[in-house]
C-alpha positions in Angstrom: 0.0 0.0 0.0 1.6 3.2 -1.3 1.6 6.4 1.3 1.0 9.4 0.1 3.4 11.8 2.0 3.1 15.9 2.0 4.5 19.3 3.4 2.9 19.4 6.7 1.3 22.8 7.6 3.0 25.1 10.2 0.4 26.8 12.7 -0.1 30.4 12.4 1.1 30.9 16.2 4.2 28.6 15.1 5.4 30.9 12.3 9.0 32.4 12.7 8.8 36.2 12.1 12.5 37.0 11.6 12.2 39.8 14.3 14.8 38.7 16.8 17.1 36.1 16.7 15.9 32.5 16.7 16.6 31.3 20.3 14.7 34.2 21.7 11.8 34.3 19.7 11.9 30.5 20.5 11.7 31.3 23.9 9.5 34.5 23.6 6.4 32.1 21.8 6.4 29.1 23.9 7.2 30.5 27.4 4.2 30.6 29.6 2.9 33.5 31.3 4.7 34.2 35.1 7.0 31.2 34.4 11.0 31.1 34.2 11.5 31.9 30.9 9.2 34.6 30.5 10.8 36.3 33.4 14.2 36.0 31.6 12.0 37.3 28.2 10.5 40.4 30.1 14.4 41.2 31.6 15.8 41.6 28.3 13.1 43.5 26.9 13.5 45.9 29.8 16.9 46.3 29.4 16.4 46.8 25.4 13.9 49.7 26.1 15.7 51.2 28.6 19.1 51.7 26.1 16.4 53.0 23.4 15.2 55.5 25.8 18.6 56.8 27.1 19.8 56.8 23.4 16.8 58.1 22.0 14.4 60.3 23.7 14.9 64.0 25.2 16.7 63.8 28.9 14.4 66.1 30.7 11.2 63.4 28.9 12.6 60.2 29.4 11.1 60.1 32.9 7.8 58.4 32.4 9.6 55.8 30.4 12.0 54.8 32.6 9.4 55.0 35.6 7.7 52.3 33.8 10.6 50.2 33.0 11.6 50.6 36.7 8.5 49.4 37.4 9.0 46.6 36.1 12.2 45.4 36.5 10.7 45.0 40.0 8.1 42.9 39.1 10.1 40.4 37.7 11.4 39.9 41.6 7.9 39.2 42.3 6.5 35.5 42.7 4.5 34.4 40.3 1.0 34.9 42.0 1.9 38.7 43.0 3.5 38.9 38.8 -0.1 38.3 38.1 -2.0 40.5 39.9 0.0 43.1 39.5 -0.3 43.3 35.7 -3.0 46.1 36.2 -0.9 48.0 37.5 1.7 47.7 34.7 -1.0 48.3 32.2 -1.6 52.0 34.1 2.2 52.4 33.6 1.8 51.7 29.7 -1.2 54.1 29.2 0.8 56.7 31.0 3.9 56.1 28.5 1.3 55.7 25.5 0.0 59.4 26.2 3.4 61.0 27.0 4.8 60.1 23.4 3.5 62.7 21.6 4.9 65.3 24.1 8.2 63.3 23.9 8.5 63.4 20.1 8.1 67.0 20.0 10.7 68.1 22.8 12.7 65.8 21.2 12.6 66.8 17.6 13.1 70.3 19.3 16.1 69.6 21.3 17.8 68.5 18.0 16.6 71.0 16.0 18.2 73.5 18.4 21.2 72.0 18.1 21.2 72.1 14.5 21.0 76.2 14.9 23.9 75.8 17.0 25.9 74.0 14.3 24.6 76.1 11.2 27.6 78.8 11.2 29.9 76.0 11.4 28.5 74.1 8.8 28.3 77.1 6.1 31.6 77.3 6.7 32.6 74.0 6.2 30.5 74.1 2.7 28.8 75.5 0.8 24.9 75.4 0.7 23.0 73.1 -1.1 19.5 72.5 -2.9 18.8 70.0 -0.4 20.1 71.9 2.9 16.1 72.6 3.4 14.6 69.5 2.6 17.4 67.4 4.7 16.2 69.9 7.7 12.8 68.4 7.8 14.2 64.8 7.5 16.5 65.3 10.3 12.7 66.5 12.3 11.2 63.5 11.1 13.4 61.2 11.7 14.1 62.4 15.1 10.7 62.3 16.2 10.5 58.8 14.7 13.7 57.7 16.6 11.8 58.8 19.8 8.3 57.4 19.0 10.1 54.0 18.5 11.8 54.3 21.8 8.4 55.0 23.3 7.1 51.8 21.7 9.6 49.9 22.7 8.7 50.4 26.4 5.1 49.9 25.8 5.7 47.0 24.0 8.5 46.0 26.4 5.3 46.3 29.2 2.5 44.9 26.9 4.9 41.2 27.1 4.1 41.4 30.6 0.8 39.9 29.9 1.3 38.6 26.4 4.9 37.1 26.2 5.0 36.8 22.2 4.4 40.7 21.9 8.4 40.8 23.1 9.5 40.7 19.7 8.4 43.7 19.0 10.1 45.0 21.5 14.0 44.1 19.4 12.2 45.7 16.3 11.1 48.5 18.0 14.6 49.8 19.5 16.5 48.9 16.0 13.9 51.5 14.3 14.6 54.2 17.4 18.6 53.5 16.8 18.7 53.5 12.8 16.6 56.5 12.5 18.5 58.5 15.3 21.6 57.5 13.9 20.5 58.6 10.6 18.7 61.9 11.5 22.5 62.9 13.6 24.8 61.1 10.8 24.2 60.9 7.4 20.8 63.3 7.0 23.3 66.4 8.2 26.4 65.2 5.9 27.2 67.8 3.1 29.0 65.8 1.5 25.9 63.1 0.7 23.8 65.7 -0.2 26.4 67.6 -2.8 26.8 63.4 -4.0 23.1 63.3 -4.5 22.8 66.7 -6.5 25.9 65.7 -8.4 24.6 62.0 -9.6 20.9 63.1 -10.6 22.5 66.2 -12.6 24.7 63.3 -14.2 21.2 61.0 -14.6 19.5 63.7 -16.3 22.0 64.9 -18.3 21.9 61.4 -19.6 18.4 61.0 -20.1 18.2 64.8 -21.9 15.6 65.9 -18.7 17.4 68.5 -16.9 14.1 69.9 -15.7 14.0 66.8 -13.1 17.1 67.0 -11.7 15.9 68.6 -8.2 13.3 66.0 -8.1 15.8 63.3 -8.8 18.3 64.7 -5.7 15.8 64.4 -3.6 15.1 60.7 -4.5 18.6 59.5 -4.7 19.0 61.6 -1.2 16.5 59.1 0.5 17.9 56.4 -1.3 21.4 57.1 0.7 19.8 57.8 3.4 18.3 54.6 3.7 21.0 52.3 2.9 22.8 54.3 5.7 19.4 53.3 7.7 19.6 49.8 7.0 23.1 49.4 8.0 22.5 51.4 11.4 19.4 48.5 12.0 21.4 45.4 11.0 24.3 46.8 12.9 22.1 47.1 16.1 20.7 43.9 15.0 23.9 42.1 15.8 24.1 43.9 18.7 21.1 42.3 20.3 22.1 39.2 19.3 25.5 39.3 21.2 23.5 40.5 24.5 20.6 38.2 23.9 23.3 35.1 23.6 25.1 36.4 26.6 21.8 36.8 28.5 20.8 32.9 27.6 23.7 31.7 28.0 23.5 27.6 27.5 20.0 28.5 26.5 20.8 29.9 23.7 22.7 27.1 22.0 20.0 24.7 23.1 18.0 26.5 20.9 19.5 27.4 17.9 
């Protein structure tokens, strides 16, 4: 009798998403709630969120953030029964973060953008200006507040796996968006030398295709396009960094699970 043999179907729920290295989203979608492993899950989300915040979001802001991440790193020294009923109070501490993030993407984007007019004489010194000095101004805004509304995610997120364990994955995607954009906004957005590149290869692109007319549309593109191969490298970059402290956090775990 001949047996017909197939691809077996993976369960939704059992689906890999890529968003953190294997052994911890191993751990992050089979632990159970208030046991061990989540614990160990919930630490290194807190500490995640916590670097995303110092790295990310305004000083004199970062305070209801950090409040809640304080809060709880000391529920994880709680026993499981008082883990449990104290997730309430954890959900009050997310709500609070949730509502300060619009306040804390606009002091942030306003810190930087202060220190931008600090840097302008210097920098018109340094070169000359370009086409795309005023549109690179308002990417540098939105990617700062972006770098901080990421970090505020991060601790929500970082709070929301309290109750829901698998939710900690976001948590790792969460920071690497606060870092790349942050490190793009303060990096390559305010280089004159990638914005002179960008004006200098779409004059050579439409010389080439006999449209000079959309040469200052073209900058503009190719600008983003830099800017996000500089993003990309700033994420996977922080990428490997998680996974170094996620395999030192593990430890013998980590292997197991690989």
């Amino acid at each position: 009798m001949l047996v017909k043999r197939g691809l077996s179907l993976v369960a939704h729920e059992d689906v890999l998403t890529g968003k953190a290295p294997l052994p911890f989203e191993r751990v992050a979608r089979t632990c159970l709630p208030q046991d061990e492993r989540h614990v160990g899950v919930l630490a290194i989300c807190g500490a995640v969120a916590r670097r995303a915040t110092r790295a990310c979001v305004v000083p004199s802001l970062q305070g209801p953030l950090l409040a809640a991440l304080d809060l709880l790193q000391q529920h994880l020294r709680r026993s499981p029964n008082e883990r449990t009923a104290e997730l309430p109070a954890l959900s009050s501490a997310r709500a609070r973060c949730f509502q300060a993030a619009p306040a804390i993407e606009d002091a942030t984007a306003r810190a930087i953008g202060r220190a931008q007019g600090h840097l302008a004489n210097e920098r018109t010194q340094r070169a000359a200006e370009t086409a795309l000095d005023h549109h690179a101004a308002h990417v540098i805004d939105r990617y700062a507040r972006l770098s901080a509304h990421y970090a505020c995610a991060a601790a929500c997120h970082a709070l929301d796996a309290a109750a829901t364990p698998s939710v900690a994955l976001e948590v790792l995607e969460d920071a690497r968006g606060a870092l790349g954009y942050q490190r793009t906004a303060l990096g390559a957005a305010r280089q004159p030398a990638l914005r002179a590149a960008a004006l200098d290869q779409a004059e050579w692109e439409s010389s080439r295709l006999s449209s000079p007319e959309h040469a200052a549309a073209l900058a503009v593109q190719i600008f983003h396009e830099y800017l996000g191969g500089r993003y990309k490298t700033y994420v996977d970059s922080e990428r490997g960094t998680q996974d170094q402290f996620i395999r030192w956090a593990l430890g013998p775990l980590y292997s197991a699970l690989t």
